[in-house]
N, C-alpha and C positions, 0 to 999 in steps of 0.2 A: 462224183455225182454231177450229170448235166443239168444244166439250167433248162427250165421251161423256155417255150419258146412263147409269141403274144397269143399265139393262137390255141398252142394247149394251157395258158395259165387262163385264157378265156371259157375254157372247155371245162375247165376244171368249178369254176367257181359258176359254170353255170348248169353243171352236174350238180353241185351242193345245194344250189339253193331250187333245184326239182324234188331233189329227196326231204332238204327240209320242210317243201311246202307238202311235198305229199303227208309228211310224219304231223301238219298243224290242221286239225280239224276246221271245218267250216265254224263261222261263230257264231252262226243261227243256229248251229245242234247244240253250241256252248251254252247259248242265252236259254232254252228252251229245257236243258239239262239242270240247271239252277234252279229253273223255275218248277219244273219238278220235285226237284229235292227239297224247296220248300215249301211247297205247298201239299203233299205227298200227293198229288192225283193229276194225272192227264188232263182231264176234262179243268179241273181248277186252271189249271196252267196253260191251256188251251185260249180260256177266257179272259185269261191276263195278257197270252200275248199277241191275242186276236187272230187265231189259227184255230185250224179243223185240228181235233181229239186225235184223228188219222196222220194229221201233218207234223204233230210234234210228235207221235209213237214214232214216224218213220225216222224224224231226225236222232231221236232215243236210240233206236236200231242202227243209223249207220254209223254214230258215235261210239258204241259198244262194239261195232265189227273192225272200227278203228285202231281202237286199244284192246279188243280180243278178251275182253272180258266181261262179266256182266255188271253190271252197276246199281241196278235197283233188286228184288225182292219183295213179293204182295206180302203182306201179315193184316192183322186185323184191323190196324190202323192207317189203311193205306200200302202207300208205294213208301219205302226203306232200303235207305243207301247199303249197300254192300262196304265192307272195308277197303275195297278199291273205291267204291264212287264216293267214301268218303275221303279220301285223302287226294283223290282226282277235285273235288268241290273246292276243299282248302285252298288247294295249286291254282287254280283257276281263276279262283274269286279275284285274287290280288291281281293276277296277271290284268285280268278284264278291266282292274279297277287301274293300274298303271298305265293301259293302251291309251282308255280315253282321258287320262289328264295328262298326256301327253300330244294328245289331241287337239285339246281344249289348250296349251299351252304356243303350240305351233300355227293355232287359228286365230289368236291373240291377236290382237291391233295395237293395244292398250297398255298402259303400266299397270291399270287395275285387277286386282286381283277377285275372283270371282267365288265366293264361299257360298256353300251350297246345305240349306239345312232344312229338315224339314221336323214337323214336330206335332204331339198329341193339339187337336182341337182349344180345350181347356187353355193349356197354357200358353199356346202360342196368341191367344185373343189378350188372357188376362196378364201373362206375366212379362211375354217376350216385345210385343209389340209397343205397350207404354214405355219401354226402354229403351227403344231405336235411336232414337234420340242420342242416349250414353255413350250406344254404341259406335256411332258414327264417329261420334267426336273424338272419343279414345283410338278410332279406326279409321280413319277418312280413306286411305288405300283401299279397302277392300269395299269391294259390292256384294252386301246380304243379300241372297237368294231365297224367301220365305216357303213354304210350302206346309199346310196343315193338312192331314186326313184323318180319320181312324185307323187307317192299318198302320203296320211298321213296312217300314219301307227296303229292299234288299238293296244290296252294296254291290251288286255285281258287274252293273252297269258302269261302275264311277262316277255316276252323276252326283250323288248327295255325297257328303263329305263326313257327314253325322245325323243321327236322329234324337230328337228329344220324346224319350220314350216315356208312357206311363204302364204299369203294373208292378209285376214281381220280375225281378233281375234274373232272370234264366236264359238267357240268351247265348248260344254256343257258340265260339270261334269268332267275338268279338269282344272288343274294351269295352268295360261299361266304368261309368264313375257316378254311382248317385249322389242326388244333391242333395247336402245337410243341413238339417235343422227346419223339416218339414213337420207341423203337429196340423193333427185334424180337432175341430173344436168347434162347440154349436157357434153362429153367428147369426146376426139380425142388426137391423138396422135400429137407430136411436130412437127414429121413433116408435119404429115397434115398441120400443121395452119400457118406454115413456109410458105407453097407454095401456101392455101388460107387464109391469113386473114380475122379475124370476128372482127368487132367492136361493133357491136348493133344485135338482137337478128333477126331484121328484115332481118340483111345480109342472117340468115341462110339459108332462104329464096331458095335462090340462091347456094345453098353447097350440097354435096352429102351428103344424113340423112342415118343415121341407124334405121330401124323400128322395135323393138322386144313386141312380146306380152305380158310380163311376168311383167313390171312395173305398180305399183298401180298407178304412174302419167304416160298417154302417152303423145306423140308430140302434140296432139290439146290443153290439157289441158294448156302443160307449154308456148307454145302460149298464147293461151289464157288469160293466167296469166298477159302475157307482154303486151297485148292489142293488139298483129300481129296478120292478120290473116290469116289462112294458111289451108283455106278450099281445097285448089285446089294442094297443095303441094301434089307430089309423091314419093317416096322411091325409094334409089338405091337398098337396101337389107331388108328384113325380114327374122325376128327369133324367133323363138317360145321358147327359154331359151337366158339368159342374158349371161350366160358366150359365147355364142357365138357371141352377137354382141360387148362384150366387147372384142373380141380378134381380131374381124374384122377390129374396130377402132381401136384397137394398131396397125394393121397393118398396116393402114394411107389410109384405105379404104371410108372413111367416120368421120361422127359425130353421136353419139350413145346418147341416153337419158338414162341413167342407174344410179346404186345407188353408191355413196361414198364409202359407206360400202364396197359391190362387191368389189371395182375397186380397195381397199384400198392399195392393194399389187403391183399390176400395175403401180397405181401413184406413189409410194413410189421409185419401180424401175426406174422413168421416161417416161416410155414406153406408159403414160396417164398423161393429164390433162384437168383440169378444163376449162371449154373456155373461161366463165365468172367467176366475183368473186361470194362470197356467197349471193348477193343478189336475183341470177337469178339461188338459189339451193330452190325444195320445201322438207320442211321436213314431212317425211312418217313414220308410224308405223309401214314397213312390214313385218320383220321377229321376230319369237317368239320360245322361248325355253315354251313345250306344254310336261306337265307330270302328271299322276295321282297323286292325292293330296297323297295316302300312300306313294310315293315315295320323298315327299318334305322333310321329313328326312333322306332320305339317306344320308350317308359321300360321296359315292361319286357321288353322283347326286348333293349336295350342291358344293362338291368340285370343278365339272364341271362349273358350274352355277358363280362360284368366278374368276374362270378362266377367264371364256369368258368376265365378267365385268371388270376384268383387262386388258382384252386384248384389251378393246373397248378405257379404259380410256389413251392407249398408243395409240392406233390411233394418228395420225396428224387430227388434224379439217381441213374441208373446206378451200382452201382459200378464 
């Protein structure tokens, strides 16, 4: 066998990497493909990634004449991945999420390492923030990147590293770890309860409620529980996030249905407590640390992760 020569080993490696760039889609059809499949719709997706409805269909289009196959499907819910576009999503997610912390690692200047989180409203005010502090000191390497919204946030970018999610744990083709030892339980402030005492759940009855939408147990349910019923019962306040009616009942405006968790800093301060003992707490699954499985080995995604389980396991329990 002869050896190449410089000019055909030149020819050679720059015939490979013509076909390999041909064979790597553009990664505005990539970015725009994601944002589709989560969101099932064009026009959603459009909005998000600040593009004409027509701009991301054409990228959809030359992505699929790429890989020669189709990738979505209308049904009544929407736009729905094909069993190509979903295993096309899986492959991709990760790849996207390894370019740019590869990216982000070669732009570096610094020894600091840069954690990237974002997380539900609620908790990021009440539970994450008073603990910066902890976290620092157990962490001084790393620099937290905060970020709160209501939506959940996609992974495909690499930018976030984790979400701190609140609902029901249904989230596909990522790690989820809920956090333990969360109960929902009326709360009110001391002086509230000073100036109306509650003895039995039935008094509530008769108190001023806080109504917030945001809790996996509401006011009928925890009723219900106790066997009161409180079909016809009305609300002095409604809130569509917790930390609001959690700070309304500190003020001694009311009784709030809300989590442990949340309030944890509250009660600690005194400025909350529990109305009843833990009997009349129900315990909930509701918030969860939610990361792509490449990211379960990170140092400091694990780091984070030890953190927050420490910081659970100093909590005070319930009374």
């Amino acid at each position: 066998m002869t050896a190449l020569t410089a000019c055909e080993q030149g020819g050679f490696i720059q015939q490979h990497l013509k076909e390999l760039t041909m064979r790597i889609p553009p990664v505005k059809a990539i970015i725009a493909f994601e944002s589709v499949a989560r969101t099932k719709s064009v026009n959603r997706a459009s909005e998000e990634l600040g593009l004409t409805a027509s701009a991301v269909s054409h990228q959809i289009s030359n992505l699929e004449a790429i890989i020669g196959q189709s990738l979505f499907y209308r049904s009544g819910r929407g736009l729905m991945l094909t069993p190509t576009g979903e295993r096309y999503l899986s492959d991709v997610t990760g790849s996207l999420a390894d370019l740019s912390r590869a990216t982000e690692r070669a732009s570096s200047r610094t020894d600091v390492e840069i954690l990237r989180v974002h997380s539900s409203p609620s908790f990021g005010l009440m539970w994450l923030l008073p603990r910066l502090e902890s976290f620092q000191e157990a962490n001084g390497d790393i620099q937290l990147n905060l970020a709160c919204s209501f939506e959940d946030v996609s992974f495909t970018s690499g930018y976030y590293d984790l979400d701190l999610r609140h609902g029901y744990a249904n989230w596909r083709d990522l790690e989820v770890r809920t956090l333990r030892g969360e109960f929902i339980a009326p709360l009110a402030s001391p002086k509230y309860l000073e100036l109306h005492p509650v003895n039995t759940p039935e008094d509530l009855l008769e108190h001023r409620l806080i109504y917030s939408e945001t809790p996996l147990v509401q006011w009928k349910q925890w009723f219900g529980r106790t066997g009161v019923s409180a079909a016809h019962k009305t609300f002095d306040f409604s809130f569509d996030r917790s930390y609001m009616s959690l700070e309304t009942a500190a003020l001694g405006l009311g009784i709030a249905l809300e989590s442990l968790m949340l309030a944890s800093v509250r009660i600690k301060e005194g400025a909350l407590v529990p109305v009843f003992d833990r009997t009349h707490a129900v315990e909930v699954g509701a918030h969860h640390l939610v990361y792509p499985p490449q990211n379960a080995e990170l140092p400091r995604v694990t780091r984070f992760i030890a953190w927050i389980e420490r910081e659970i396991d100093r909590m005070d329990r319930p009374a």
